[in-house]
TORKOL-4160 file (C-alpha; in steps of 0.2 Angstrom, whole numbers, padded with zeros to 4 digits, m for minus):
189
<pt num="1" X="0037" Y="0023" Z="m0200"/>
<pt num="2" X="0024" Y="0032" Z="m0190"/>
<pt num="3" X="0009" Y="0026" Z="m0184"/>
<pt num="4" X="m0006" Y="0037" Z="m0190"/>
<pt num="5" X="m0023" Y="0037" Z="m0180"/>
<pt num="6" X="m0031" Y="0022" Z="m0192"/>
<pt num="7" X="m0018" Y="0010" Z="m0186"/>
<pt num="8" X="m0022" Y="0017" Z="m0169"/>
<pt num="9" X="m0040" Y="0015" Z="m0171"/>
<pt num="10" X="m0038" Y="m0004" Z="m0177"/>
<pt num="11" X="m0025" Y="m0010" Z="m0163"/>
<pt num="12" X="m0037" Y="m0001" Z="m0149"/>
<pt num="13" X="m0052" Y="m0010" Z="m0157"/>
<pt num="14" X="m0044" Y="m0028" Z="m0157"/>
<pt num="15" X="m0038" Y="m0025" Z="m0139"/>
<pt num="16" X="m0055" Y="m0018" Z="m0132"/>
<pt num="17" X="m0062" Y="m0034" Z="m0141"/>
<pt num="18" X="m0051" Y="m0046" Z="m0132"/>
<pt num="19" X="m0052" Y="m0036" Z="m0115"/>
<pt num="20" X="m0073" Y="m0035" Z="m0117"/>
<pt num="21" X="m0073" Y="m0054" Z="m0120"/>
<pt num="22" X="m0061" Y="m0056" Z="m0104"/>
<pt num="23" X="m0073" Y="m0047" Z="m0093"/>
<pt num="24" X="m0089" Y="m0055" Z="m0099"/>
<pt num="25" X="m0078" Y="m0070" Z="m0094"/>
<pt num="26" X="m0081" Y="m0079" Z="m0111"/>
<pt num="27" X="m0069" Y="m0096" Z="m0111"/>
<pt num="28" X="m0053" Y="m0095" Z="m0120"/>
<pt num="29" X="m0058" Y="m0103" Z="m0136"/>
<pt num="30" X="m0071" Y="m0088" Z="m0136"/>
<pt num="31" X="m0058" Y="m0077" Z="m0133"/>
<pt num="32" X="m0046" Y="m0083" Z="m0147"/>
<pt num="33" X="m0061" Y="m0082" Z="m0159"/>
<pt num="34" X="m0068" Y="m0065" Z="m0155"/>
<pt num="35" X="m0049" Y="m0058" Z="m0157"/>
<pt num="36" X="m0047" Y="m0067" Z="m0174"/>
<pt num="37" X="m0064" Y="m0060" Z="m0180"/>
<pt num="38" X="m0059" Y="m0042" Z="m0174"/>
<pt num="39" X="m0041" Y="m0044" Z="m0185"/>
<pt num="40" X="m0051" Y="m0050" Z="m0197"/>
<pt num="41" X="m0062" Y="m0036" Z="m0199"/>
<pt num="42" X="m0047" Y="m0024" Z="m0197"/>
<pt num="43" X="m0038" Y="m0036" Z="m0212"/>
<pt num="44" X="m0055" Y="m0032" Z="m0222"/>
<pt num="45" X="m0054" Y="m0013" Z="m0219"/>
<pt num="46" X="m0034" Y="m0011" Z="m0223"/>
<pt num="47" X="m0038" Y="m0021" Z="m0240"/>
<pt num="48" X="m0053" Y="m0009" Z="m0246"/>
<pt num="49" X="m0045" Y="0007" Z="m0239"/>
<pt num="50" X="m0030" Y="m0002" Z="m0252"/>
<pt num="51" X="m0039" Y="m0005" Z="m0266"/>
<pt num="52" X="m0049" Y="0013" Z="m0264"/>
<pt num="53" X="m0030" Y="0021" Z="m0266"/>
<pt num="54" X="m0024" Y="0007" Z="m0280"/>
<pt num="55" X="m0040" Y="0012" Z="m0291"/>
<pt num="56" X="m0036" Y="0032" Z="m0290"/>
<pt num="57" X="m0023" Y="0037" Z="m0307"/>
<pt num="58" X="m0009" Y="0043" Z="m0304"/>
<pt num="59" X="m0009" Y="0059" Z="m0315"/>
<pt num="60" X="m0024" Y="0069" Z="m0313"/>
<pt num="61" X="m0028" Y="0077" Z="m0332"/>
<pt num="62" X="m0040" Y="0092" Z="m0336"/>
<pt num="63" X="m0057" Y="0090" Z="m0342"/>
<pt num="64" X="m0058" Y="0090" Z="m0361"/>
<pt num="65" X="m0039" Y="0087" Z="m0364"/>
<pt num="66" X="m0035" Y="0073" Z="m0374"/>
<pt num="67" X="m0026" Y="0060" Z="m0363"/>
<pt num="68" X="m0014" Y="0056" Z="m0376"/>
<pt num="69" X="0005" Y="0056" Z="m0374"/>
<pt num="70" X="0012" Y="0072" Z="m0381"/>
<pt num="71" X="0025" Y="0073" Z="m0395"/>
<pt num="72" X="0042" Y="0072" Z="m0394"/>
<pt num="73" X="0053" Y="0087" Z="m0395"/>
<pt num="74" X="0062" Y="0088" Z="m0410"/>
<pt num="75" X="0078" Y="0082" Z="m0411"/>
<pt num="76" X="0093" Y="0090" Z="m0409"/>
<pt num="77" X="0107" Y="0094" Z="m0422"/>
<pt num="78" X="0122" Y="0086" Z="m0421"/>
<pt num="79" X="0137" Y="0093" Z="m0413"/>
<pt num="80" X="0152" Y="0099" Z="m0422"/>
<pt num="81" X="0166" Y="0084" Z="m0424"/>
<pt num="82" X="0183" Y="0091" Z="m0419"/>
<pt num="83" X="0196" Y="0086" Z="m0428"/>
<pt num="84" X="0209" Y="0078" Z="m0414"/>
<pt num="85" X="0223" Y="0087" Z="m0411"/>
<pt num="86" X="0240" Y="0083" Z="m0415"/>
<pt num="87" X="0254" Y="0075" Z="m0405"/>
<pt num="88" X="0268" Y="0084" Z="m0395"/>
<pt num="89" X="0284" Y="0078" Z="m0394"/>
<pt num="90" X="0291" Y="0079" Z="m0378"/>
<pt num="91" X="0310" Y="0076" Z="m0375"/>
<pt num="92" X="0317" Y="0060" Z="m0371"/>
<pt num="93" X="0317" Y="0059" Z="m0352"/>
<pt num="94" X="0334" Y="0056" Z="m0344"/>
<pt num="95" X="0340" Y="0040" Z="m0340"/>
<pt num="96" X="0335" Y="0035" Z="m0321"/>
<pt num="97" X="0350" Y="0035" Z="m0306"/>
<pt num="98" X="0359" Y="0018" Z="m0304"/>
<pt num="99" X="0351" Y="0011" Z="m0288"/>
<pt num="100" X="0361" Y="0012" Z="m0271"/>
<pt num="101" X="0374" Y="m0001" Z="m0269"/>
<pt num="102" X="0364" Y="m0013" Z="m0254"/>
<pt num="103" X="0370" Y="m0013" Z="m0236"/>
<pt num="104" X="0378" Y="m0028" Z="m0231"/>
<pt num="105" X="0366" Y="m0039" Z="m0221"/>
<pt num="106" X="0370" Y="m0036" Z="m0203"/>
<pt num="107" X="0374" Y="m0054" Z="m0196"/>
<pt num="108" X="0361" Y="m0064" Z="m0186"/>
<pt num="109" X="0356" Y="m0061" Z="m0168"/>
<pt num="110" X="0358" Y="m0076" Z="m0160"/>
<pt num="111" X="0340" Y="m0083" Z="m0153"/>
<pt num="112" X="0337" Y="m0082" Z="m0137"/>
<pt num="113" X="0338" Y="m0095" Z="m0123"/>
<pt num="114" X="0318" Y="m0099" Z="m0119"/>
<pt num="115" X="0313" Y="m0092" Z="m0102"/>
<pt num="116" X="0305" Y="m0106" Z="m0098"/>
<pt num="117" X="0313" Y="m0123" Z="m0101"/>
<pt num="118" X="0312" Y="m0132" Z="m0086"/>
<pt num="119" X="0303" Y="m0131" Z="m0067"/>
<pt num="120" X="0317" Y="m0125" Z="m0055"/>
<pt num="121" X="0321" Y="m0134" Z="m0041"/>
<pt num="122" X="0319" Y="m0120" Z="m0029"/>
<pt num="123" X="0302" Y="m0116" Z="m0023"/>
<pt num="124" X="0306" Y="m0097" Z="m0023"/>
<pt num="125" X="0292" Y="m0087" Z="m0033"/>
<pt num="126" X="0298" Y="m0082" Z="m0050"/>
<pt num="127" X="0290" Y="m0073" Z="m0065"/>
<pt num="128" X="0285" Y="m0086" Z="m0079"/>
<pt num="129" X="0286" Y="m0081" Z="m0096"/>
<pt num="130" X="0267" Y="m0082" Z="m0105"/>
<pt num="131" X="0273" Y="m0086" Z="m0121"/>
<pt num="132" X="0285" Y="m0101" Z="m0117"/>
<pt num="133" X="0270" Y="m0108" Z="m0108"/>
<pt num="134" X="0261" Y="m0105" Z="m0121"/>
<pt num="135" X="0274" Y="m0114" Z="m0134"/>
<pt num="136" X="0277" Y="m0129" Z="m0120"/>
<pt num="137" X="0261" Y="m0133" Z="m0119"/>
<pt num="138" X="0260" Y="m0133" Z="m0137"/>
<pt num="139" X="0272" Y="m0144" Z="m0141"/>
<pt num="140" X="0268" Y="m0156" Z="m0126"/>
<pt num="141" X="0248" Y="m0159" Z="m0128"/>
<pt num="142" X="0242" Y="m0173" Z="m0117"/>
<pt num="143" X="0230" Y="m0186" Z="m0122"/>
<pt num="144" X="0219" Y="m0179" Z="m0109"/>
<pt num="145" X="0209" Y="m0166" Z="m0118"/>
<pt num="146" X="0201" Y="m0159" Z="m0103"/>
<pt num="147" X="0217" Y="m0156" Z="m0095"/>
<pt num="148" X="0222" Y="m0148" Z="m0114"/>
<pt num="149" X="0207" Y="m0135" Z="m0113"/>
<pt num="150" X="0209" Y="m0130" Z="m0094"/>
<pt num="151" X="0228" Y="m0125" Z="m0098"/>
<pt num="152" X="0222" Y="m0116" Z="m0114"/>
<pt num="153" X="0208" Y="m0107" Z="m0106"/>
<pt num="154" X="0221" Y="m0103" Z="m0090"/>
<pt num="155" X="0232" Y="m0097" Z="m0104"/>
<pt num="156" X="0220" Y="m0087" Z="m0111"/>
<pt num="157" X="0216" Y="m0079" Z="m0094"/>
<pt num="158" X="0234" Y="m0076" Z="m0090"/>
<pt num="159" X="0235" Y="m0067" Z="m0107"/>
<pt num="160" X="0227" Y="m0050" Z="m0097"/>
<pt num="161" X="0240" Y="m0049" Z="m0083"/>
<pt num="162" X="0257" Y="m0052" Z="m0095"/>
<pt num="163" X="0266" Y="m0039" Z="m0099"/>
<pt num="164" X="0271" Y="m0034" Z="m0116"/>
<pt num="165" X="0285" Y="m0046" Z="m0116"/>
<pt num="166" X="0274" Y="m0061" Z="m0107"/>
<pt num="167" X="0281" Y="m0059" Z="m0092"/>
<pt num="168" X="0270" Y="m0065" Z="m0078"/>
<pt num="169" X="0271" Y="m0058" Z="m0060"/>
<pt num="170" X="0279" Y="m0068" Z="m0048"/>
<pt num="171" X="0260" Y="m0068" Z="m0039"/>
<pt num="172" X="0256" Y="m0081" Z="m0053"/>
<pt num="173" X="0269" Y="m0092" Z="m0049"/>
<pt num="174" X="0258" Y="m0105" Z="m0039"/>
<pt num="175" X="0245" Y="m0108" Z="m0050"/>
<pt num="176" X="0257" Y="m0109" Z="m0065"/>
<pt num="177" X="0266" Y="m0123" Z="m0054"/>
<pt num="178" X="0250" Y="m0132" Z="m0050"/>
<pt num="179" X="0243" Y="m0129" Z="m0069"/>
<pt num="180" X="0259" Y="m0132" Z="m0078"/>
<pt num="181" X="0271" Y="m0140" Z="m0066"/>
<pt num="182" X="0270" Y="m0160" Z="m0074"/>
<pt num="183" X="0273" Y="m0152" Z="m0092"/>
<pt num="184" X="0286" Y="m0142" Z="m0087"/>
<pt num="185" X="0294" Y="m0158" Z="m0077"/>
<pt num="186" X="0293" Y="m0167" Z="m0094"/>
<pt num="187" X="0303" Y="m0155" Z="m0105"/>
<pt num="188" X="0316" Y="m0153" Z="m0090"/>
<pt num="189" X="0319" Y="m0173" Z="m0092"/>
């Protein structure tokens, strides 16, 4: 929408109203009023300049024609029916190919030891595995459901520096001990 110099003309009037009333240092209830009076008197305007445009017709018609609706147009003959054509015959397709003898299932991978089980008795840095932390704290959820929201947001957090197999640095190896360590304790026992 653009605004077109009547709008202008309006807003500038209820603004030089308000900042008149200001500089005649008129009390704020005089203020209030004044603007409302000035919208108001803008409100009246946009209404007749409205109802000027709402009482124009639409369709101008030349002096002296009659204002009638004019005919219809004839109608048309109908169009030829075509007779439908006739069926083809096609040949009978030939019968599909058997299907593929299936490949013999290849046998199942063992699953994996989980990287995580337990908290090792060594205090050397190691890389903690994301997921297993994940899946232990999981499956061991405290009562204490502060303590359940810290780890999950940690985990979260922790999500940005695993690797693709959720492999956590060795650099995170102290906070996982200090976040983690009484879970991982539990599931060792």
């Amino acid at each position: 929408m653009i605004l077109g110099p009547r709008f202008l003309i309006e807003a500038g009037f209820i603004v030089a109203v308000a900042v008149v009333a200001g500089i005649e240092s008129v009390g704020t209830w005089a203020i209030i009023g004044l603007v409302a009076g000035a919208w108001l008197i803008v409100a009246l305007v946009e209404l007749a300049v409205w109802l000027s445009h709402a009482r124009k017709p639409r369709g101008l018609t030349p002096q002296g024609s009659d204002p009638s609706p004019s005919p219809e147009p004839a109608a048309l003959p109908p169009e030829p029916v075509r007779a439908p054509e006739p069926p083809r015959i096609a040949a009978a397709p030939p019968p599909p190919p058997p299907p593929p003898p299936p490949e013999p299932e290849p046998e199942p991978k063992p699953e994996p030891e989980p990287a995580v089980a337990f908290l090792p008795l060594n205090e050397d840095p190691r890389e903690w595995n994301l997921w297993e932390l994940e899946r232990v704290t999981r499956d061991h959820a405290t009562d204490d459901i502060a303590k359940n929201e810290e780890r999950a947001y940690l985990l979260m957090y922790l999500r940005e520096f695993a690797g693709s197999d959720g492999t956590l640095p060795a650099d995170f190896d102290g906070l996982v001990r200090d976040a983690f360590g009484d879970l991982l304790r539990a599931v060792a026992t």
